[in-house]
MARSEBA-818209 format. One line per field, with one value per residue (C-alpha): z negated, x negated, y negated; residue in one letter; residue number from 1. Coordinates in pm, 1 decimal. Each point is the difference from the previous one (the first is absolute). Layout:
c3 <- (Z  ...)
c1 <- (X  ...)
c2 <- (Y  ...)
r <- (a  ...)
k <- (NUM  ...)
//
This chain:
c3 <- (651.7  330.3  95.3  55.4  -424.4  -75.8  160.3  -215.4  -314.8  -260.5  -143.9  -354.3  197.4  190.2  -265.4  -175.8  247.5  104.6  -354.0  -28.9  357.2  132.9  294.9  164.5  38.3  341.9  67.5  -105.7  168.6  278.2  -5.6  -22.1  280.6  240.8  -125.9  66.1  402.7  35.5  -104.2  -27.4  344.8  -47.1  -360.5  73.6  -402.4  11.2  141.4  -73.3  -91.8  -135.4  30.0  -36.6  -197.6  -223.6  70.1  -148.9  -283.4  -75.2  56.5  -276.5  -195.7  44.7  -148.7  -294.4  -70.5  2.9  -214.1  -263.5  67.9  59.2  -10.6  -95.0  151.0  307.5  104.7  348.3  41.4  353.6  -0.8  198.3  -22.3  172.4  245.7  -245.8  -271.9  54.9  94.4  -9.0  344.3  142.6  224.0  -189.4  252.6  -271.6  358.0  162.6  272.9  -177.9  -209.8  247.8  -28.6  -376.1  -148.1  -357.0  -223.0  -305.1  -159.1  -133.2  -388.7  108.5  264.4  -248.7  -253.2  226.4  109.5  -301.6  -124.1  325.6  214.7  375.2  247.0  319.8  140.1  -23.1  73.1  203.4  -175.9  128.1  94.1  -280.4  -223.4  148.3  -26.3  88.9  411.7  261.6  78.9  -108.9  235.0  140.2  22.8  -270.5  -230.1  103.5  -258.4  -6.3  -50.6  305.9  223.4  122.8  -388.4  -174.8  -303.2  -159.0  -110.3  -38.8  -122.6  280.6  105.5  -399.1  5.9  314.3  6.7  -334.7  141.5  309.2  -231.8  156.5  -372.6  -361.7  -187.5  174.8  -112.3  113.0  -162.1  -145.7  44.2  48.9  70.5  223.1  -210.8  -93.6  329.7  179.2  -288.7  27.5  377.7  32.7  -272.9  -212.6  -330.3  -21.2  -382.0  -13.9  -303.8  -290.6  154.5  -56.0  -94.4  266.4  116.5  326.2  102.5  318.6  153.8  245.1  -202.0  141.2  -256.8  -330.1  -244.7  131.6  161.1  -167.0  57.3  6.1  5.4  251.1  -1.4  60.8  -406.4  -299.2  -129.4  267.7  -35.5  -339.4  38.7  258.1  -234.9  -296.4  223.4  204.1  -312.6  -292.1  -20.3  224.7  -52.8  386.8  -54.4  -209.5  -0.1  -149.2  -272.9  -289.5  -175.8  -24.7  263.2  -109.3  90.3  276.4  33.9  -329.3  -7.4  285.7  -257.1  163.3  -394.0  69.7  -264.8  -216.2  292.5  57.3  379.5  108.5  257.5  175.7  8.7  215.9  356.9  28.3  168.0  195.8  373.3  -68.2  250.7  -170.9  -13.3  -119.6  -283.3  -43.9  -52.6  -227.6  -171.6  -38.1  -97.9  -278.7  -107.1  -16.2  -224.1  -227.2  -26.3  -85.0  -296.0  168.1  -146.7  241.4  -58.4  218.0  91.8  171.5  157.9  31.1  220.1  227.1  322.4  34.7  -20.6  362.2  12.0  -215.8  116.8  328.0  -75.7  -215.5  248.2  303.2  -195.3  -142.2  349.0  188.8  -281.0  15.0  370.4  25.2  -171.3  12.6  136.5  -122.6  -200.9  -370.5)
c1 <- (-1582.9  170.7  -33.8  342.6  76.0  -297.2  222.9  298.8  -100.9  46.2  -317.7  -35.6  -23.4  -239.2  -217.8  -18.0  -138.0  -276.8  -62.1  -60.5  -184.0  232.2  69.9  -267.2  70.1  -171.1  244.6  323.2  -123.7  -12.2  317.6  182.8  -225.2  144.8  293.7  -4.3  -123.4  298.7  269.9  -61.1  -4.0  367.7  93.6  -226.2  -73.9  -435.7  -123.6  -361.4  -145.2  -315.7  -101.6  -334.9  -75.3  268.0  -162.2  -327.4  197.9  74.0  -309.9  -111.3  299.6  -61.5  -356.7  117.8  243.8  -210.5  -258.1  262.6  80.3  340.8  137.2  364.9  348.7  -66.3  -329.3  -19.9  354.2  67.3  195.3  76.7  128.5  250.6  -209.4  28.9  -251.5  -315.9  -279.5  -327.1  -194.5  348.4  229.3  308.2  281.0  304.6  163.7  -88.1  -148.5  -68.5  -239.2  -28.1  -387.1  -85.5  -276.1  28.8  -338.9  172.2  247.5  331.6  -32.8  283.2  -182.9  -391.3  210.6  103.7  -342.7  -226.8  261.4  -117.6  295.8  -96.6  139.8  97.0  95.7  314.1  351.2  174.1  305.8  205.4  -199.4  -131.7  277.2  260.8  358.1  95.5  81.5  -265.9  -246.4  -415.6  -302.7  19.1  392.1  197.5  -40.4  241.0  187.9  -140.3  334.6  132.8  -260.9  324.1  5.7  -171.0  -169.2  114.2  -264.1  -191.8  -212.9  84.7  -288.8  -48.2  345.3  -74.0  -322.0  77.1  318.9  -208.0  -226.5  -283.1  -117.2  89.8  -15.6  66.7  -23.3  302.9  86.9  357.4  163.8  367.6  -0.7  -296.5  -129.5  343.2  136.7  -225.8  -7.0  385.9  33.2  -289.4  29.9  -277.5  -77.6  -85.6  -8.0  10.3  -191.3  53.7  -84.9  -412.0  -47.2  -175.5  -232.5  19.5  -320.1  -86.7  369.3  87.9  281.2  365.2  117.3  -202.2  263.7  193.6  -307.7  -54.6  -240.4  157.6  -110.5  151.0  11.4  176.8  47.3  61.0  -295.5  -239.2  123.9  -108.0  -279.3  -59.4  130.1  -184.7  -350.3  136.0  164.0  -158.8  -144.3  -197.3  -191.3  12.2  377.1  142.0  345.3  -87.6  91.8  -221.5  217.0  -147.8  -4.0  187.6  -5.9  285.3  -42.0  75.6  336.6  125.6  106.6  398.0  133.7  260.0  183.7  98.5  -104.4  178.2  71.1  221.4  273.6  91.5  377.2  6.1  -157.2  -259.7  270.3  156.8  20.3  -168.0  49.7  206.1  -254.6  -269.5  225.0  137.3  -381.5  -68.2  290.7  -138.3  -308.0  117.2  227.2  -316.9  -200.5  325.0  -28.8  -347.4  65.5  -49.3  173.5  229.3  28.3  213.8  -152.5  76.3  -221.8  238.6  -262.0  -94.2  192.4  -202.3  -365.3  -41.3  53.6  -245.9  -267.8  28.4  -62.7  -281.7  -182.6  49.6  -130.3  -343.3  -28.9  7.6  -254.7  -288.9  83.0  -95.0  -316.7  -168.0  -303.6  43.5  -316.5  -23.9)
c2 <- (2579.5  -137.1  -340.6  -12.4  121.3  -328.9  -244.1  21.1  107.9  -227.0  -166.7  96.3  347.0  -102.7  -166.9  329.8  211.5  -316.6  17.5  363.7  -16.9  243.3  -277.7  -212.9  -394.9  53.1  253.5  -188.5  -350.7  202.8  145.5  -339.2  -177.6  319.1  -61.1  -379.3  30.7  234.3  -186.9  -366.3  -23.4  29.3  -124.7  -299.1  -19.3  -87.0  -301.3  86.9  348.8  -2.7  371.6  8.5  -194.1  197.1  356.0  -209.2  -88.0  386.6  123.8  -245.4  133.6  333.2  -20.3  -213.8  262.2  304.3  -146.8  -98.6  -324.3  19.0  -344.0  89.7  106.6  -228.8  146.9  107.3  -92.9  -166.0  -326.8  -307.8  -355.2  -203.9  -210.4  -311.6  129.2  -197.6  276.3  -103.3  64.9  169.6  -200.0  -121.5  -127.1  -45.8  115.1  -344.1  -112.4  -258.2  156.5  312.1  -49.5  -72.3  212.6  -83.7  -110.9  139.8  274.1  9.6  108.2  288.5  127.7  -21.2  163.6  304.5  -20.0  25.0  241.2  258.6  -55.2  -2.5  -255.2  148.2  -275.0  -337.8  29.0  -174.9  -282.1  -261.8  -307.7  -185.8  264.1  -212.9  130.3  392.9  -53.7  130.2  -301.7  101.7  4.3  350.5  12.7  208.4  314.5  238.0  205.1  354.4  155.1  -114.7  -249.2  -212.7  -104.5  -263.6  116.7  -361.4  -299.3  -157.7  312.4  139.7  249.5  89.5  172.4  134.8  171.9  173.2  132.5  165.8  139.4  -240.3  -103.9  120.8  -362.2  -355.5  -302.1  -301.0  -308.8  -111.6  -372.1  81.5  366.0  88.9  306.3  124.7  -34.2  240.7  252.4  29.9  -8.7  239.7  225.1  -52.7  -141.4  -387.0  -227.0  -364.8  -21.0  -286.7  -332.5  -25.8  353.1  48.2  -296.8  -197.5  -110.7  111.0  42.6  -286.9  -190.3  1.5  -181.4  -31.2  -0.8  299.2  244.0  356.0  300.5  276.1  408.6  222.5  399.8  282.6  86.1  -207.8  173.6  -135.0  -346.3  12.4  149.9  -329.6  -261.6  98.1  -69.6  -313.6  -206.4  -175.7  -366.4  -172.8  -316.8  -104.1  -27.8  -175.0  127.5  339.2  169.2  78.1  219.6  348.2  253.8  297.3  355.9  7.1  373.3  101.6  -194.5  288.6  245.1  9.8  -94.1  -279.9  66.8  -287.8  -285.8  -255.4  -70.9  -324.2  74.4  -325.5  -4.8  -333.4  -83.6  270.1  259.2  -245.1  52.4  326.2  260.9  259.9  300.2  -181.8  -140.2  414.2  60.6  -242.5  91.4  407.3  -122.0  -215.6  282.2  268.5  -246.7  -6.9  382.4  -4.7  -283.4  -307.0  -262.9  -235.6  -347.4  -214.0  -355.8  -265.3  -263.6  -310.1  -178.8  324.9  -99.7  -337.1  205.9  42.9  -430.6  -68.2  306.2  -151.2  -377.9  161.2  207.5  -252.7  -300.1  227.6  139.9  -328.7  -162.5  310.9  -7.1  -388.9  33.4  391.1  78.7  354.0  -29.5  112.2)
r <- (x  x  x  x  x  x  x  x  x  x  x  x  x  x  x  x  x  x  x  x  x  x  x  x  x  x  x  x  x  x  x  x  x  x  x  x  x  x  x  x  x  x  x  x  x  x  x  x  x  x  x  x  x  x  x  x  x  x  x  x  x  x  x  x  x  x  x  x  x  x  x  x  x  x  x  x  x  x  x  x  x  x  x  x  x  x  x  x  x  x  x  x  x  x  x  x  x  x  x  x  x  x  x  x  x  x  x  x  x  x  x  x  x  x  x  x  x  x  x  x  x  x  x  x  x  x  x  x  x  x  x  x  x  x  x  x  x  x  x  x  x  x  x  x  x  x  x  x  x  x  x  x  x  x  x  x  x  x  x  x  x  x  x  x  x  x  x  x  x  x  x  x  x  x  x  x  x  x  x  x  x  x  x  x  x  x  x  x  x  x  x  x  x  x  x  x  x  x  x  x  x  x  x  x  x  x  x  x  x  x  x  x  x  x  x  x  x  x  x  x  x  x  x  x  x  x  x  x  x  x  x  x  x  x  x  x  x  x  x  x  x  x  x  x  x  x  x  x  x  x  x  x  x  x  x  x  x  x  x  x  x  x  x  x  x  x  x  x  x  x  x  x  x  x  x  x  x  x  x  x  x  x  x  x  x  x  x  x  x  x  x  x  x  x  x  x  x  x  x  x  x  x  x  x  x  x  x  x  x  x  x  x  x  x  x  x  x  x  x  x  x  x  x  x  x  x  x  x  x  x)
k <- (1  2  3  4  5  6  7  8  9  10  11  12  13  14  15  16  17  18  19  20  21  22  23  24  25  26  27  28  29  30  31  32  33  34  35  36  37  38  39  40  41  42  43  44  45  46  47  48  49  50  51  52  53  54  55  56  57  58  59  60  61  62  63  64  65  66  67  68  69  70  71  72  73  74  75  76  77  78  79  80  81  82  83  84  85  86  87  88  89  90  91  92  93  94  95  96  97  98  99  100  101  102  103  104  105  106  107  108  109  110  111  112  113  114  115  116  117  118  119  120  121  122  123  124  125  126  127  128  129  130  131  132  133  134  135  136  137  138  139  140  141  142  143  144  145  146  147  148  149  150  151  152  153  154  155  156  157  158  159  160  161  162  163  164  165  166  167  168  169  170  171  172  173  174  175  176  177  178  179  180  181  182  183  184  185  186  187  188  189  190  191  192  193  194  195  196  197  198  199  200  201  202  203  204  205  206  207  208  209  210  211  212  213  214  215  216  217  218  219  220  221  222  223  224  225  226  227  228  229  230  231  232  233  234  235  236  237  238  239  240  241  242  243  244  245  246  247  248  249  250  251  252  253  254  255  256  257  258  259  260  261  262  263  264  265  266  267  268  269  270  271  272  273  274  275  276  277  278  279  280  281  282  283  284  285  286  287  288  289  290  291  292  293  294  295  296  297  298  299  300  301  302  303  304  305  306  307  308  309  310  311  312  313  314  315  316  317  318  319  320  321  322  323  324  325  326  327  328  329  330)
//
């Protein structure tokens, strides 16, 4: 199989054949790390690459696989992190100069998760500094949009959106406080979930704003989020916002029957000052769930236009507190 055909395929693909040891790790890590010194110098998506010690990581996989102990869908997969994940022994700017240096001690529960699950790190992405707003300012200047490099790829995840668009890494990692995963998904064409607040824990990711901060998965399918998600969420004792409901099966909820679900349609707010073919896509969307038995329930949210107020006296009061005091320690 072509390099090329290993770049873009979707994970749950490429699980299969890793599985079936049709495809060396070794040979897929390596695929992506080519892939990575030809176009990052121009997308500007890693901060840090840690090949080697990711073709280590595959050799170890590929031996654990082909003496059955295959670790599950993740297994040899390749990922990487926005640069705010704490890493332990691997530098971890959060885009900063500021903490341009910092070689964390410990490791974000996301990031162990991935790990013990057989996901490879190749490397951290880079963000916004300190995942602050969606403009251009980080430590090594801004991700360009692979689409077109005059674009952004939108924040603060920036890199995340952009090195799965390139076809530089098949599962990211970004982190949501006001639209930082979703943003690059939608301006880079890729999929990105804000998960449930404390689905998914926090301990480890530098704090933007405590009350407001989400992990989120990022792919190229629904499928491979899920896949993600279902090895990243689940409680945590380290943090005590997280959930301790059960961790379901994500992937067996992708069976395309909407029939009979209810989805709310915001009649108020939400489609104001939208430009016109967005809102005619929204529209055609909403219509094809109809066909396919959706049910559509208007709402309205009488307090919705006074969100972004209150998000932003949120996030700048949290910020400025865990700004006062961090020593980026666990």
């Amino acid at each position: 199989m072509a390099a090329s055909e290993l770049l873009f395929k979707p994970v749950t693909e490429v699980a299969v054949l890793l599985k079936a040891r049709k495809l060396s790790p070794v040979e897929l890590v390596r695929a992506f790390l080519d892939r990575i010194e030809a176009i990052n110098p121009k997308v500007n998506a890693f901060l840090t690459v840690t090949g080697e010690r990711a073709l280590a990581q595959a050799r170890i996989a590929e031996k654990e696989i082909g003496s059955g102990q295959y670790r599950g869908p993740l297994h040899g997969v390749p990922y990487a992190p926005k640069d705010l994940f704490a890493t332990k022994g691997i530098r971890t700017t959060n885009g900063s100069k500021v903490s341009a240096d910092w070689i964390p001690d410990f490791e974000s529960t996301a990031t162990e998760r991935l790990n013990q699950a057989g996901a490879i790190l190749l490397g951290k992405l880079n963000l916004l500094e300190y995942a602050m707003g969606s403009g251009q300012r980080g430590l090594a200047g801004p991700a360009r949009n692979p689409w077109d490099l005059s674009y952004s790829p939108s924040g603060s995840s920036s890199g995340s959106g952009a090195a799965l668009a390139a076809g530089m890494i098949p599962l990211a990692m970004g982190s949501d406080t006001g639209g930082s995963v979703r943003g690059p998904a939608k301006s880079c064409g890729v999929v990105g979930l804000k998960p449930t607040y404390g689905r998914v824990s926090l301990f480890g990711v530098t704090t933007l704003s405590w009350t407001l901060d989400h992990v989120g998965p990022m792919g190229r399918t629904v499928a491979d989020v899920a896949s993600m998600l279902a090895v990243i969420a689940g409680p945590d004792p380290r943090d005590n916002y997280a959930s301790t409901s059960q961790v379901p099966d994500y992937s067996k909820a992708l069976t395309g029957k909407v029939k009979g679900m209810r989805l709310g349609i915001p009649t108020k707010f939400f489609f104001d000052r939208v430009h016109p073919e967005t809102e005619a896509a929204l529209r055609r969307a909403i219509e094809v769930l109809k066909q396919m038995g959706v049910v559509l329930v208007n709402v309205e949210i009488q307090t919705a236009a006074l969100s972004g107020a209150v998000s932003a006296v949120i996030l700048g009061s949290e910020c400025a507190a865990f700004h006062q005091t961090s020593s980026l320690t666990a």
